[in-house]
C-alpha positions in Angstrom: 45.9 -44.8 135.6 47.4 -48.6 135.3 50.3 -48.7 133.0 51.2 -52.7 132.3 54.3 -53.0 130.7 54.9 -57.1 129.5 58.5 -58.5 130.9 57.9 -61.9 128.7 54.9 -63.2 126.5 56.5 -66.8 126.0 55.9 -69.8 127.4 58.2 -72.9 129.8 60.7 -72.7 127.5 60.7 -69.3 126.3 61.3 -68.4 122.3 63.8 -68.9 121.0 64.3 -72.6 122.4 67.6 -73.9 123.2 68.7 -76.1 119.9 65.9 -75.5 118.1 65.8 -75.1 114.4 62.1 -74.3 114.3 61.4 -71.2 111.6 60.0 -68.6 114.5 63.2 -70.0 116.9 65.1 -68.3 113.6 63.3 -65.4 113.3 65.2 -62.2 113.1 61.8 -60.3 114.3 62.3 -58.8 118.0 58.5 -59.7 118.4 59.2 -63.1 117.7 61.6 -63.7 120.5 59.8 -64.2 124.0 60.6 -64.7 127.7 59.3 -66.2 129.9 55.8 -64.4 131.1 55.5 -61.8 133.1 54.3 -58.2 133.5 54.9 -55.3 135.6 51.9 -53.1 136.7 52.6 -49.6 137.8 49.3 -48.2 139.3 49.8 -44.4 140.3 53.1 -44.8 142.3 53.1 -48.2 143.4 54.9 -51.0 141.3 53.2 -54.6 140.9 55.0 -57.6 139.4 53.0 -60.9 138.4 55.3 -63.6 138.6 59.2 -63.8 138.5 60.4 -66.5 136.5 63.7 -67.3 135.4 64.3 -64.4 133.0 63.8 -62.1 136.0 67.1 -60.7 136.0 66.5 -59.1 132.6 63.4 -58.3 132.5 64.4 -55.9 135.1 66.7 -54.7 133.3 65.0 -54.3 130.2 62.2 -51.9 131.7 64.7 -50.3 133.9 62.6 -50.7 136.8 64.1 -49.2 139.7 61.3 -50.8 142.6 58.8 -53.6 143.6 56.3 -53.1 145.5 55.3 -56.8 145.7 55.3 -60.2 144.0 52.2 -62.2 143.1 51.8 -65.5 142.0 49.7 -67.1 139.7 51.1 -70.9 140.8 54.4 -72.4 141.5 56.1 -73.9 138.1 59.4 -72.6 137.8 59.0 -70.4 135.2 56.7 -68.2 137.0 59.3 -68.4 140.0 62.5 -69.8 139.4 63.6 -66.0 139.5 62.9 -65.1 143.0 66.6 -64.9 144.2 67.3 -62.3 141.8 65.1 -59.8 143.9 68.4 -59.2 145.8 68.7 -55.2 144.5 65.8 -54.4 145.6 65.9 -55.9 148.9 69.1 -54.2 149.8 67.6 -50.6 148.7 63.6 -51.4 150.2 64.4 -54.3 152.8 61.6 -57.2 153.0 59.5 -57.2 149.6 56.0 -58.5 149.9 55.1 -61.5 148.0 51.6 -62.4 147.7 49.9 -66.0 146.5 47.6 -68.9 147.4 48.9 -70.5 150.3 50.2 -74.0 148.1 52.2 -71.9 146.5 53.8 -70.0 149.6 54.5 -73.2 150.7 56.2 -74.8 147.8 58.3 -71.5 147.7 59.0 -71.9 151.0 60.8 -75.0 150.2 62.7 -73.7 147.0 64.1 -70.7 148.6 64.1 -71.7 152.2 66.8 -68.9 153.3 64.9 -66.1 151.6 62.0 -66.7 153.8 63.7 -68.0 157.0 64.5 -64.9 159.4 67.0 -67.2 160.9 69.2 -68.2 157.7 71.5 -65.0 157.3 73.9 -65.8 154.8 75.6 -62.5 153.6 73.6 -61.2 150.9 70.3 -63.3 150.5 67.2 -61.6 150.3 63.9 -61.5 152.4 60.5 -61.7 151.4 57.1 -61.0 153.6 54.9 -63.8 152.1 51.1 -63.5 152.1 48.4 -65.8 152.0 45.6 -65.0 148.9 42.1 -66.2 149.8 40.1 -63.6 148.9 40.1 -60.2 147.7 42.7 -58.4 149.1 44.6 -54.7 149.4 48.1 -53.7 148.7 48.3 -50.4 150.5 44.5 -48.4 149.1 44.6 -50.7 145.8 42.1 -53.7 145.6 43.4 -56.9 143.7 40.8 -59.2 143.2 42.0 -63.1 143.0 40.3 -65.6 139.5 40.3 -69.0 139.9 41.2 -70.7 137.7 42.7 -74.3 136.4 46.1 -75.7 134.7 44.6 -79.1 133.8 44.2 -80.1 137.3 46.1 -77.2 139.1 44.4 -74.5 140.7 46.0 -71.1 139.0 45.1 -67.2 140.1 44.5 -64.9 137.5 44.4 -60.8 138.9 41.9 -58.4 138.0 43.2 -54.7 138.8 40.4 -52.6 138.4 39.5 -52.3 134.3 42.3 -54.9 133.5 42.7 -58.8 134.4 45.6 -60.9 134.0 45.2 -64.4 133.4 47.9 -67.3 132.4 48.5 -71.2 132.0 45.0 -71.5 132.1 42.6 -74.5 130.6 39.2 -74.3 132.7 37.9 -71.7 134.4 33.9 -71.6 136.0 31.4 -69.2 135.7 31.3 -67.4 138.8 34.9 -66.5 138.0 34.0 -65.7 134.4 31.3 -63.4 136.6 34.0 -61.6 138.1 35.8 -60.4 134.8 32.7 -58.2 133.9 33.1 -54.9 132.0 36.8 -55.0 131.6 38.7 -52.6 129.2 41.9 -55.0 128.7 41.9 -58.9 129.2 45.0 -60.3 129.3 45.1 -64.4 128.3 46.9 -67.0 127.3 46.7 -69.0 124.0 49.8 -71.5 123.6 49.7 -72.4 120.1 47.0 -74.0 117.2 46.7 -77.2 118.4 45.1 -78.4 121.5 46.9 -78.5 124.3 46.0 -80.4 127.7 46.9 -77.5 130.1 46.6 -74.7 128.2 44.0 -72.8 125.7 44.9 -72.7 122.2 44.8 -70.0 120.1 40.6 -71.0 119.3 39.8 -71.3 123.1 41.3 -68.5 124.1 39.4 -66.1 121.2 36.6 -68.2 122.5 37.0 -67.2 125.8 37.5 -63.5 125.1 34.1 -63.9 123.3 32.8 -64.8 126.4 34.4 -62.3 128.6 33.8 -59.5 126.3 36.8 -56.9 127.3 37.3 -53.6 124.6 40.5 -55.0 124.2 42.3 -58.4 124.9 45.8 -59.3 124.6 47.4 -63.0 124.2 50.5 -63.5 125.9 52.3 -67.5 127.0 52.9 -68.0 123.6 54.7 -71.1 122.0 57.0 -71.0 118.3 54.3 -73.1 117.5 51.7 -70.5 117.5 53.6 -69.4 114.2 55.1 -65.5 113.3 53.8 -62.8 115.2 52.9 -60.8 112.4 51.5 -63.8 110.4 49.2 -64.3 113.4 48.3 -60.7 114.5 46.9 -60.4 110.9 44.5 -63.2 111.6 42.6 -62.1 114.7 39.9 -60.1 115.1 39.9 -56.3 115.6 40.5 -55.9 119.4 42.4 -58.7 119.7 46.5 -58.9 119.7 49.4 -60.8 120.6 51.3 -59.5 122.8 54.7 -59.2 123.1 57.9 -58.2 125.2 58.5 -54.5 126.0 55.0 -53.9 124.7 53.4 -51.5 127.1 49.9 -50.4 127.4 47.7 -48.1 129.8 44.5 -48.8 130.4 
């Protein structure tokens, strides 16, 4: 059994946005106020977190998670990473936690957080991570995670599929073969940013398009933006196995 539990459904800036007098940024509607995206996989006993952006800290918090079994990536903007120092807890209690992603990314995290991967740099209290190269379908102890590729404009993203359920964010293009590899899924998971087109990311029309296509039992819309509108004004509007996701929701598939 896969149990997904969403840490943040919002997008860069998360909802509501600093300043803003926008009528979602106002709303008094829990659903309507988003981090930034993440979700926590626990499959059997083992605990899987995609991306660790800057609302980490909380997020943690929030779904009282007590381990991590590893990190993946989906790409390198900071608000699927900016978060990564705050994995200090659970390095003191489990020691080196695993983070897995395409090599780019490794790299450009390497930079970031240069003592948290540098054996050498032992400042009092900064974590340690075991980074991981993704090429390929890969194993995290007996469970197979198999890598989608896919692109944010002209960025090469990973989305995840975990046996019956696939993850996918800040996505714009994806090809065929990869579509290929999302057959016969019982929950998508995909992003849809708001009504208007958007140069890196699906809208709200490609991303129903691209469920369509796909074809899961159920789909879920998550990297969401105030102006996608209210979450209840919007839910109403989409078809019967689709919904917007939203933080603390938690499904098992």
């Amino acid at each position: 059994m896969i149990k997904v539990t969403f840490l943040g459904t919002g997008t860069s800036q998360g909802i509501p946005i600093i300043g803003s007098d926008h009528p979602v940024c106002k709303s008094n509607n829990p659903k309507d106020k988003r981090l930034r995206s993440s979700v926590l996989i626990n499959w059997d006993d083992y605990n899987f977190l995609i991306d660790c952006g800057p609302d980490f800290r909380m997020q943690m918090l929030n779904a009282n998670c007590k381990k991590i079994d590893a990190i993946i990536y989906t790409h390198e903007h900071s608000d699927h990473v900016a978060g990564l120092d705050d994995i200090r807890p659970f390095f003191f209690k489990q020691g080196k936690i695993p983070v897995y992603a395409h090599e780019r990314v490794l790299n450009e995290l390497k930079k970031r957080f240069y003592y948290i991967f540098d054996d050498d740099y032992n400042y009092p209290g900064s974590p340690k991570v075991e980074g991981n190269i993704i090429s390929s379908s890969f194993r995290i102890n007996d469970k197979k995670i198999t890598p989608i590729n896919a692109f944010h404009k002209d960025l090469q993203v990973f989305g995840y599929r975990f046996e019956k359920f696939a993850y996918l964010t800040d996505v714009k293009t994806i090809e065929n073969k990869e579509i290929n590899k999302l057959k016969n899924l019982d929950v998508l998971v995909i992003n849809a940013l708001r009504i208007e087109e958007h140069y890196s990311h699906f809208n709200l029309q490609q991303a129903l398009d691209f469920v369509d296509v796909v074809n899961p039992k159920k789909a879920y819309l998550t990297h969401i933006s105030h102006m996608l509108g209210f979450h209840n004004d919007v839910e109403k509007k989409l078809p019967a196995n689709v919904f917007l996701a939203y933080d603390g929701l938690e499904i098992t598939i």
